[in-house]
C-alpha positions as CSV (number, residue, x, y, z in Angstrom):
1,X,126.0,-20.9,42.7
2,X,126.0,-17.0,41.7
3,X,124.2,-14.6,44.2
4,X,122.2,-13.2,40.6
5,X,120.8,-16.6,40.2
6,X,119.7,-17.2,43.6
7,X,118.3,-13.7,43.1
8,X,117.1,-13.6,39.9
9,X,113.0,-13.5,39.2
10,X,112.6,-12.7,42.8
11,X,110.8,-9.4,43.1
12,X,111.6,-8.2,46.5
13,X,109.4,-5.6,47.7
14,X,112.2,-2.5,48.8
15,X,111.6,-1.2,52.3
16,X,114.1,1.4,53.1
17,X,115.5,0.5,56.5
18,X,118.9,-0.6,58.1
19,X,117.4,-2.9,60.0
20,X,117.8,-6.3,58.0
21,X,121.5,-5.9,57.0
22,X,122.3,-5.0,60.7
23,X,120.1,-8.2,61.8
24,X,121.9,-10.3,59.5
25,X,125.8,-8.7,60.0
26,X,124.6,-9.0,63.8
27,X,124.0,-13.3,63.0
28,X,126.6,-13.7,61.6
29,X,129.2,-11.8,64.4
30,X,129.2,-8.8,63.1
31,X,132.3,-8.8,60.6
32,X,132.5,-5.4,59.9
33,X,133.9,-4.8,63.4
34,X,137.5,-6.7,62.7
35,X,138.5,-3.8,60.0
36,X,138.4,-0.3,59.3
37,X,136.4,1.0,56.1
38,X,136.9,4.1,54.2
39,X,133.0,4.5,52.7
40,X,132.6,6.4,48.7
41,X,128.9,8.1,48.4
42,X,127.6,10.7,45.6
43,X,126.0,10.4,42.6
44,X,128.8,10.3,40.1
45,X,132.8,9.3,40.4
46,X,132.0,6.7,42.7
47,X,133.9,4.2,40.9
48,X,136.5,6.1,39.9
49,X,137.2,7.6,43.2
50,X,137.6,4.1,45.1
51,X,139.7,2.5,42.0
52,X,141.9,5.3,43.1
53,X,142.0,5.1,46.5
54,X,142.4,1.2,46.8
55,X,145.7,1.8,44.2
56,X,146.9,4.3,46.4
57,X,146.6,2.1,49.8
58,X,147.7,-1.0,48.4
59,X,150.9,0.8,46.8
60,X,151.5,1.7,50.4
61,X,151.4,-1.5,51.8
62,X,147.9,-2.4,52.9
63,X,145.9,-5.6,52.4
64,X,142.5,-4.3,50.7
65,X,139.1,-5.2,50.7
66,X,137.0,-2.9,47.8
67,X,133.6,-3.9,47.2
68,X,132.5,-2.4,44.1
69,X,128.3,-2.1,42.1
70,X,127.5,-2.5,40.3
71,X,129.1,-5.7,38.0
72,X,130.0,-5.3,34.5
73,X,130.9,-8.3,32.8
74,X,131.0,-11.1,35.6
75,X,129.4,-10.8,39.0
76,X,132.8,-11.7,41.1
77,X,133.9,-7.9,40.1
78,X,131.9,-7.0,43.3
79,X,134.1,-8.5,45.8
80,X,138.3,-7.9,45.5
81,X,141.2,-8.5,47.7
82,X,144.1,-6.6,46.5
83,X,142.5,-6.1,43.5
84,X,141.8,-9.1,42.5
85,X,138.2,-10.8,41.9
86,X,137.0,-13.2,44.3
87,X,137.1,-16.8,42.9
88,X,133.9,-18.4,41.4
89,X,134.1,-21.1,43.6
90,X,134.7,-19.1,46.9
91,X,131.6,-17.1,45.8
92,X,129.6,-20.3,45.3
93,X,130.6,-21.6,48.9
94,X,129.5,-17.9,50.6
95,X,126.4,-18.3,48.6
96,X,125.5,-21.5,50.0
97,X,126.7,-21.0,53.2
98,X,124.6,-17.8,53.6
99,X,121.2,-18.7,51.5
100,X,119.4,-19.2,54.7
101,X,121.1,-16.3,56.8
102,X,119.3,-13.9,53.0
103,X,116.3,-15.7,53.2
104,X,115.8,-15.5,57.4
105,X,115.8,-11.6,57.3
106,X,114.5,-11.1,53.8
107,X,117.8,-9.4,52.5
108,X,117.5,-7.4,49.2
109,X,120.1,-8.3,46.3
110,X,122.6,-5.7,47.3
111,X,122.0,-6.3,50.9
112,X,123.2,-9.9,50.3
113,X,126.2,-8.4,48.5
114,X,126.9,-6.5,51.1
115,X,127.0,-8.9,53.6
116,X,129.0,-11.2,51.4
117,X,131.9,-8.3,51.0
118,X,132.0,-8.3,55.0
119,X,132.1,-11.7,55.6
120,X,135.2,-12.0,52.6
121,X,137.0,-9.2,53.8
122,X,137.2,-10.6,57.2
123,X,137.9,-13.6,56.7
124,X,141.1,-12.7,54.5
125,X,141.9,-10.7,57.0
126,X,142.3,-7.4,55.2
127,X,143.9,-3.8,56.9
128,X,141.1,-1.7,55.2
129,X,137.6,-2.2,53.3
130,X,136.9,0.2,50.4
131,X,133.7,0.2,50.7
132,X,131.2,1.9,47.2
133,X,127.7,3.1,48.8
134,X,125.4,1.3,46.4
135,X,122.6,4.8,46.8
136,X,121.8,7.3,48.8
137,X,123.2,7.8,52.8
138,X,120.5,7.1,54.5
139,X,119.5,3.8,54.2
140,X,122.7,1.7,52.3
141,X,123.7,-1.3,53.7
142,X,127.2,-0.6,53.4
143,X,126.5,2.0,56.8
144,X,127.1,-0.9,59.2
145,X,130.7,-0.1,58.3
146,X,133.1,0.6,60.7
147,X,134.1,3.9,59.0
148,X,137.2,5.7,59.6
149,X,136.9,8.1,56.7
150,X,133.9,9.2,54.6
151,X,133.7,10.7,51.1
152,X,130.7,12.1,49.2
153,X,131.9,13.2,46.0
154,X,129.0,15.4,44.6
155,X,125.0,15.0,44.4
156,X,123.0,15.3,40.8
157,X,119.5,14.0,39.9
158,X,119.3,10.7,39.9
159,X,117.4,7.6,42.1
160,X,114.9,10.1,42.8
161,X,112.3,7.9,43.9
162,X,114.2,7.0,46.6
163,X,116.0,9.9,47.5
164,X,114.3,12.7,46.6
165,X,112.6,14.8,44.1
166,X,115.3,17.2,43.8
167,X,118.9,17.5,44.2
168,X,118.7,19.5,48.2
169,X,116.7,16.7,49.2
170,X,118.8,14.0,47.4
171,X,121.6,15.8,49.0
172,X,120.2,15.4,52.8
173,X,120.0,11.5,52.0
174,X,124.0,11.2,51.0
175,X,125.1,13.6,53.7
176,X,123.6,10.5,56.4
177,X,126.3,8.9,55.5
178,X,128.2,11.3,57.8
179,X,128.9,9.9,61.3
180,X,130.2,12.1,64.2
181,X,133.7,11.9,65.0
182,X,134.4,10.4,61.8
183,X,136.5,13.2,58.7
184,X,134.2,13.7,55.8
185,X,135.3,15.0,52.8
186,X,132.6,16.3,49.9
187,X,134.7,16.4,46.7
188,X,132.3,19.4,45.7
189,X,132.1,23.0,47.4
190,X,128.8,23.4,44.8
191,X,125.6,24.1,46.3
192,X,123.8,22.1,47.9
193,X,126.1,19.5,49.1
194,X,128.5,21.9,51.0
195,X,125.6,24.2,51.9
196,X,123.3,21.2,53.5
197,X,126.4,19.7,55.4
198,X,126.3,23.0,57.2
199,X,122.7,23.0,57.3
200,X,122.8,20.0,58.9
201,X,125.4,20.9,61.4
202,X,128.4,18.8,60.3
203,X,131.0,20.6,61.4
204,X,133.9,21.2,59.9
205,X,133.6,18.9,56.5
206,X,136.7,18.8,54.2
207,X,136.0,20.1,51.0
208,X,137.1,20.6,47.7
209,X,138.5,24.2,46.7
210,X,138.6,24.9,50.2
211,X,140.6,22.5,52.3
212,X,142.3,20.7,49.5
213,X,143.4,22.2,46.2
214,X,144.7,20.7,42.8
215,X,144.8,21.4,39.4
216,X,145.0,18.9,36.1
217,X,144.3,19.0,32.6
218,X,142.8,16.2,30.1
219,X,144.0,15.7,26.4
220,X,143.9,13.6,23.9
221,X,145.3,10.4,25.3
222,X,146.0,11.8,29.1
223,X,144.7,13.6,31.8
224,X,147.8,14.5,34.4
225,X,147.2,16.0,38.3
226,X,149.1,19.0,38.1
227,X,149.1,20.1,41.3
228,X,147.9,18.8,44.8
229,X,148.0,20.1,48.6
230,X,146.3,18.9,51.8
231,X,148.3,18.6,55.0
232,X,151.8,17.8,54.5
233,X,151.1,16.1,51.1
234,X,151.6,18.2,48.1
235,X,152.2,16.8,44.9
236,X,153.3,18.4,41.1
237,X,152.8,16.7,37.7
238,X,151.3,13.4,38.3
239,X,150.1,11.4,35.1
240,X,146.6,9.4,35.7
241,X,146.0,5.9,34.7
242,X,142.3,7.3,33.5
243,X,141.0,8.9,30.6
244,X,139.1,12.8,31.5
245,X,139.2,15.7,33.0
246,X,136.7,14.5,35.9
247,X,139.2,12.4,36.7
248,X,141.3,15.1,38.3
249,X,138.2,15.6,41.0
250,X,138.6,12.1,41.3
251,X,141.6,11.3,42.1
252,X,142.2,14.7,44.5
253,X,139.1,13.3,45.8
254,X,140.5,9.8,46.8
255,X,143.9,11.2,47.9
256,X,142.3,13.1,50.3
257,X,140.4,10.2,51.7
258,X,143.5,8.6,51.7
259,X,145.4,11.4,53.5
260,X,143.1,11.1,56.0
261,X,143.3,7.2,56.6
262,X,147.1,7.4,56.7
263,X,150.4,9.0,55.5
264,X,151.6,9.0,52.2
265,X,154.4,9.0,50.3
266,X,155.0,11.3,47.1
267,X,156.4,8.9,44.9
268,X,154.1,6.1,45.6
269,X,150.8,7.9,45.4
270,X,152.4,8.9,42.0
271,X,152.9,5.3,41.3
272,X,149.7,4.3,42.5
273,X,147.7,7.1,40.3
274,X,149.6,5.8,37.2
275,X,148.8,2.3,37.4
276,X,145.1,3.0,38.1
277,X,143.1,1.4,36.0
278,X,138.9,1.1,36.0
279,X,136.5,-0.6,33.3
280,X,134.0,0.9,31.9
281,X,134.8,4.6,32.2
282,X,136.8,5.9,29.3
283,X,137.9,3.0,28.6
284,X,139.3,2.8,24.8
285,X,138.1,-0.7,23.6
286,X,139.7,-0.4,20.2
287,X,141.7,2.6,18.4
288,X,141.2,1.7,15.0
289,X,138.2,2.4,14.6
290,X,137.5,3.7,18.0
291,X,135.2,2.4,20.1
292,X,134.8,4.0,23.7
293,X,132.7,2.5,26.0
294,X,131.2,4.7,29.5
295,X,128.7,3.1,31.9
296,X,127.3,6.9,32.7
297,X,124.0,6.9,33.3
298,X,121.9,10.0,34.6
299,X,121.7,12.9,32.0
300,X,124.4,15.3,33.8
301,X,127.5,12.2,34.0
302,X,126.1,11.5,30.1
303,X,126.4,15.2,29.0
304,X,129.6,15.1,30.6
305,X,131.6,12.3,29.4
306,X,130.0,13.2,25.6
307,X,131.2,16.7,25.6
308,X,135.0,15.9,26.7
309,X,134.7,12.6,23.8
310,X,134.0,15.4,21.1
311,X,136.7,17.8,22.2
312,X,139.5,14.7,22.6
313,X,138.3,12.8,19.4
314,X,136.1,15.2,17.7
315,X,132.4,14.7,16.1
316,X,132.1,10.5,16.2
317,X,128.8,8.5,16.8
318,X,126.9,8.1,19.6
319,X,125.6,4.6,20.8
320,X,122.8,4.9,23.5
321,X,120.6,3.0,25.3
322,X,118.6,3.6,28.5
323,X,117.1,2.0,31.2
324,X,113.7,1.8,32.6
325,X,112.9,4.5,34.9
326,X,116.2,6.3,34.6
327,X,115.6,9.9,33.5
328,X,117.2,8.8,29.4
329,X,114.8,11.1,27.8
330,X,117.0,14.3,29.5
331,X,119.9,12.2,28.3
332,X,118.6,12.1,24.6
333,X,117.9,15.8,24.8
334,X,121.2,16.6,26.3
335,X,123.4,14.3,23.4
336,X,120.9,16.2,21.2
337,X,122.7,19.2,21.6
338,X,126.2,18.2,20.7
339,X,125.6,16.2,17.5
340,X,122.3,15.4,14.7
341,X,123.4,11.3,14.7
342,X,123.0,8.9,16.7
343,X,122.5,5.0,16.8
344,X,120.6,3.2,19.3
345,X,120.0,-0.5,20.8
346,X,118.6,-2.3,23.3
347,X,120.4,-4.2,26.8
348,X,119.1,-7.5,27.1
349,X,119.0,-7.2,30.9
350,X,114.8,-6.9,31.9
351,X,115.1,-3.2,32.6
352,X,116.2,-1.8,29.3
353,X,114.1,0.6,27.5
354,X,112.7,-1.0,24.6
355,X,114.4,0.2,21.4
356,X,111.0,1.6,19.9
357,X,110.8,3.9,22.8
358,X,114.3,5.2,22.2
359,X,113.9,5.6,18.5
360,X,110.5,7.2,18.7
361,X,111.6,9.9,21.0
362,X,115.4,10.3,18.8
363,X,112.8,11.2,16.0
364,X,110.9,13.8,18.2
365,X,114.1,15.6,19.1
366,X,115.1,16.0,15.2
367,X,118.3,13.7,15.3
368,X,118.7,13.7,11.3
369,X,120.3,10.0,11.2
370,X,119.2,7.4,13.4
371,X,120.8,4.1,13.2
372,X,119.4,0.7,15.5
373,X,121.4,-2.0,16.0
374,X,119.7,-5.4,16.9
375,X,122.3,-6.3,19.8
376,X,125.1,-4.5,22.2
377,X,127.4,-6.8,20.8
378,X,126.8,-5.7,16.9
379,X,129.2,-2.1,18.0
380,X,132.6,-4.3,16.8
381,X,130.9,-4.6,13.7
382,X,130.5,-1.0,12.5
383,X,133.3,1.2,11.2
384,X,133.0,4.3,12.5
385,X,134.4,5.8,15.4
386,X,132.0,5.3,18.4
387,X,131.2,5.9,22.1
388,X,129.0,3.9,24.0
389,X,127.1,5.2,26.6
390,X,123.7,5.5,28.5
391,X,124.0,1.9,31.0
392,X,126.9,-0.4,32.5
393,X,124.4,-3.0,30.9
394,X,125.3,-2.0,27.7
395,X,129.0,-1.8,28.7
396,X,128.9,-4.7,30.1
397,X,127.2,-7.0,27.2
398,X,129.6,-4.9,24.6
399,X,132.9,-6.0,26.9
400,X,131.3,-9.8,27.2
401,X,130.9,-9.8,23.1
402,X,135.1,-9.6,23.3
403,X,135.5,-12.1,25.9
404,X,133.0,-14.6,23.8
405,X,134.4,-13.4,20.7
406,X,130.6,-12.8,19.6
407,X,132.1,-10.3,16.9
């Protein structure tokens, strides 16, 4: 048994509140207390971040935990020791074991997840839990964490019926994550992360551009971290294991974390940043023709990851898709202003924008060709040069189509 099928059709009603996870990790003997966790928060470079710092501590010797949201492909992704997925059947055993403990304090989905990864991790005994904050500070489950480090890497627009109708506001709900006594690092001196932390009287919060510096640059076919200094670890011409010049912040980002949870070596992190390697963000699919696939999401990550495509691989075609309630019209506008084409379809998952919608609103912003493809899965098919972007749904059904060999 999966956790999505014990979860799927079952409309929870969302209350914001830490009560039920603590309830439940308090049931169960609170697991979170036999290992340390280094908690990721912000809007974008989650993922990227804690692929990154779970290379770099493993390459130095630790067992690791990393729970990771969401899934691409298959659900399992969300729970890893070392790395590696958690079986199917050890997932179906946790599932049943712990239907009654979801259903006796009304745990949401990632709740459930949540207290699935602290239950794992303790029970294979790992040294340290990379833990990914689903959304928000405030109210994320993964806070009943015992957190020796914690990282927010930036705050944009996104979730902001949860967190806030702007980006100070959203920022006040990430910076919770903050605990006293406990380094935080913001991997972003921009306003209004840094400025709220202050506002807010954290003192003392490690930041980007001031505490740590580093340096990089992305081409066609590698990004490299130039240079790197914080403390006593300084570091000069390191090649990274992911495609984009975001990936620099990233990675500085995680090695400070890192830095912070122990002591490094030079030639290990170096290791450790070259073998990284993380699905669905860059990732090159097929060179001939190209098909890049990115599970960006909110309009500023999209804008992003479309800009540096054209300048590595110049003008190729867009595939989008967006999701219900997700801000894809702002996406649309911002794609708009880097190319006239632009081909569209439709995730199969029950919160993807219906096709119509997409092309309706591709015709109102004067995209001069406008392709539709029926399914996710029909990208292998074409011939041009492509990126996908817009959901990890549509990542995730493109990446399945290889696996099935639905192509």
């Amino acid at each position: 048994m999966k956790l999505w099928d014990l979860y799927r059709g079952r409309d929870y009603k969302i209350e914001p509140t830490l009560e039920r996870i603590k309830e439940a990790a308090d049931y169960v003997g609170n697991p979170q207390k036999d290992f340390p966790a280094v908690l990721v928060g912000g809007t974008n470079g989650k993922g990227s971040s804690c692929t990154f710092l779970e290379r770099i501590l493993r390459e130095h010797g630790y067992k690791t935990g990393w729970f990771v949201s969401p899934h691409l492909v298959e659900e399992n992704e969300r729970w890893r020791i070392n790395g590696k997925k958690v079986p199917g059947d050890v997932l179906s055993t946790y599932v049943k074991d712990l239907k009654r403990v979801f259903e006796r304090f009304e745990l949401t989905y990632f709740e459930a997840a949540t207290l699935i990864a602290l239950l794992y991790f303790r029970d294979q005994s790992v040294d340290v839990a990379v833990m990914e904050v689903g959304m928000g500070g405030r109210w994320d489950a993964t806070r009943v964490c015992e957190a020796a480090v914690v990282g927010i890497t930036n705050v944009e627009r996104d979730h902001t019926r949860w967190l806030g109708r702007n980006v100070e506001e959203i920022a006040w709900d990430k910076l919770h994550l903050h605990r006293e006594g406990v380094p935080l690092v913001l991997g972003s001196s921009r306003y209004p992360l840094y400025t709220k932390a202050l506002e807010m009287g954290i003192e003392n919060p490690i930041t980007a551009g001031l505490d740590y510096q580093y340096r990089g640059f992305s081409e066609k076919g590698s990004t490299v971290l130039t240079d790197y200094s914080f403390l006593d670890l300084n570091l000069q011409r390191a090649p990274l294991g992911l495609l984009g010049k975001w990936q620099i912040d990233n990675a500085s980002f995680a090695l400070t974390l890192a830095r912070l949870f122990t002591e490094l070596d030079v030639e290990r992190v170096k290791e450790a940043l070259r073998e990284t390697r993380w699905e669905g963000r860059m990732e090159v699919l097929r060179r001939e023709p190209l098909l890049i696939v990115d599970g960006s999401h909110n309009p500023y990550a999209v804008a992003k990851v479309v800009k540096e495509v054209f300048r590595l691989f110049g003008d190729i075609w867009i595939l989008f898709t967006g999701l219900l309630e997700k801000e894809w019209r702002l996406s649309m506008e911002l794609i708009r202003r880097h190319t006239d084409r632009i081909i569209l379809t439709q995730v199969s998952h029950y919160r993807g924008e219906p096709v119509g919608n997409l092309y309706s609103y591709a015709k109102e912003l004067g995209f001069k060709e406008i392709d539709v493809l029926d399914t996710p899965a029909d990208a292998w098919l074409l011939d041009e040069d492509l990126c996908a972007i817009g959901s990890l749904y549509l990542v995730g059904e493109i990446k399945e189509a290889a696996r099935d060999s639905v192509i």
